[in-house]
Each structure stands twice: as structure tokens, then as C-alpha cells.
C-alpha positions in Angstrom: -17.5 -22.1 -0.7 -17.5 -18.5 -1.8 -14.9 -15.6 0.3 -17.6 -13.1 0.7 -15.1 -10.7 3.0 -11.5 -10.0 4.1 -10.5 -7.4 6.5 -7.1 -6.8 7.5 -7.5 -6.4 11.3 -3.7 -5.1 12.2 -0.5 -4.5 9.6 3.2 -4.3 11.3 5.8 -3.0 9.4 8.7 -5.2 11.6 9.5 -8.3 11.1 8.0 -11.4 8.6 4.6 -11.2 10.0 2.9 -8.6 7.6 -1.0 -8.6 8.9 -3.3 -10.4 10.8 -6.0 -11.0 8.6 -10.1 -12.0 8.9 -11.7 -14.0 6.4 -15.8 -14.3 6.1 -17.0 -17.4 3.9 -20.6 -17.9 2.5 -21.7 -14.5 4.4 -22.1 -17.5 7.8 -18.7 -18.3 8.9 -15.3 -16.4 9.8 -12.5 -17.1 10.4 -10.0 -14.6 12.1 -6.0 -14.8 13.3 -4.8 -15.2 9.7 -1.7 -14.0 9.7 0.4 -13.2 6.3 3.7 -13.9 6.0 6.8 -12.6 3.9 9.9 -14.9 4.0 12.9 -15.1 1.8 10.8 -13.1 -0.7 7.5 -15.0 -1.1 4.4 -13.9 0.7 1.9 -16.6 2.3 -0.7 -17.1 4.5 -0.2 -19.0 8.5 -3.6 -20.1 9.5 -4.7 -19.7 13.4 -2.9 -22.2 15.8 -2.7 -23.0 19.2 0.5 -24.4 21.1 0.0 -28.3 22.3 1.6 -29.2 25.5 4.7 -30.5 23.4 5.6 -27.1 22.1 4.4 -27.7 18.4 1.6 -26.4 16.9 -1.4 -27.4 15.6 -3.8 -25.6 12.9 -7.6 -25.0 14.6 -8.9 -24.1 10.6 -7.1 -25.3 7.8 -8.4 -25.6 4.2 -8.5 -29.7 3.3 -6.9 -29.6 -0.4 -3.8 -27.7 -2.3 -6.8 -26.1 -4.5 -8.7 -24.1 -2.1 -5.6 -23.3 -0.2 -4.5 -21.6 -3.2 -7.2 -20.1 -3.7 -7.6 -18.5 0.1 -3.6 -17.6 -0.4 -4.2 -15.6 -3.6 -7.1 -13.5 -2.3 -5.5 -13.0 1.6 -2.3 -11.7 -0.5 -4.1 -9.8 -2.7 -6.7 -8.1 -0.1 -3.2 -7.5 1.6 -1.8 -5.4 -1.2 -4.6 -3.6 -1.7 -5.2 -2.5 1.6 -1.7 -1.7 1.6 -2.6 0.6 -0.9 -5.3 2.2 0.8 -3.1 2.7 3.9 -0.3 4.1 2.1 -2.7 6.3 0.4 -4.6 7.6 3.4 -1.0 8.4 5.2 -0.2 10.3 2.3 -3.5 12.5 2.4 -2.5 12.8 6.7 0.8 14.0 5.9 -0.2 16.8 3.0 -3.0 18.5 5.1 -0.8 18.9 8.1 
């Protein structure tokens, strides 16, 4: 299975909760309400949930091995950064024409 796309949909610059992320796979299948994460220094990724009458939680997508998880991790982070980037940039283009 081949990431074909990531968007980051929404960054916050409060709190742990960095983005909320989209992921496309194979071109035919996405996967949105990826949210990344920065906690006691170490950034990672909180797949889409839903609340079960109990109060936990339960993941609706969730990769099946510690391989591919990794993988999905590394890219979500690093599309993070980079859009980051890109944000940071564009704010700093805002602020020199006003």
C-alpha cells in the first residue's frame, strides 16, 4: 500500500493536538481525522475514533502491524513539518507586504 497524498486539513497552535491530518492511499482510499500529536516531546500520530457507550474509545482505521504504523507515523510527521514550513513561510510573505 503506497501513501499517494497528505493534506493537513487544520493546524492549532494550543495545546498537544498539532493538526488534523488526511491521508490518501493507492490514489482509492482516504482516510481523514488523523490527528498529530506532541507530548512530553515526541510527536505521533492518533488515528480517527469514536466514543463507545463505556466512555473508551475505539480506533475506526488502524494500520494492523508496528511496520506500516511506522511508516504512516514517519510521513504524517514529516508532511507536518513541512507544511509547517510552508505556513510559517507564507505568514512571513503576509506580514512583509503589509
Amino acid at each position: 500500500m503506497i501513501i499517494t497524498d497528505i493534506k493537513i486539513r487544520k493546524f492549532f497552535n494550543e495545546g498537544p493536538m498539532k493538526a488534523v491530518v488526511s491521508v490518501t492511499f493507492d490514489g482509492a482510499l482516504a482516510v481523514h481525522d488523523i490527528k498529530v500529536i506532541n507530548a512530553r516531546d515526541k510527536f505521533f500520530i492518533v488515528m480517527p475514533s469514536r466514543k463507545n457507550p463505556d466512555g473508551t474509545y475505539r480506533d475506526i482505521v488502524h494500520p494492523i502491524n508496528a511496520e506500516f504504523r511506522s511508516e504512516l507515523e514517519g510521513a504524517v510527521i514529516k508532511a507536518y513539518f513541512d507544511g509547517l514550513e510552508t505556513a510559517e513561510f507564507s505568514d512571513a510573505i503576509e506580514e512583509a507586504q503589509v
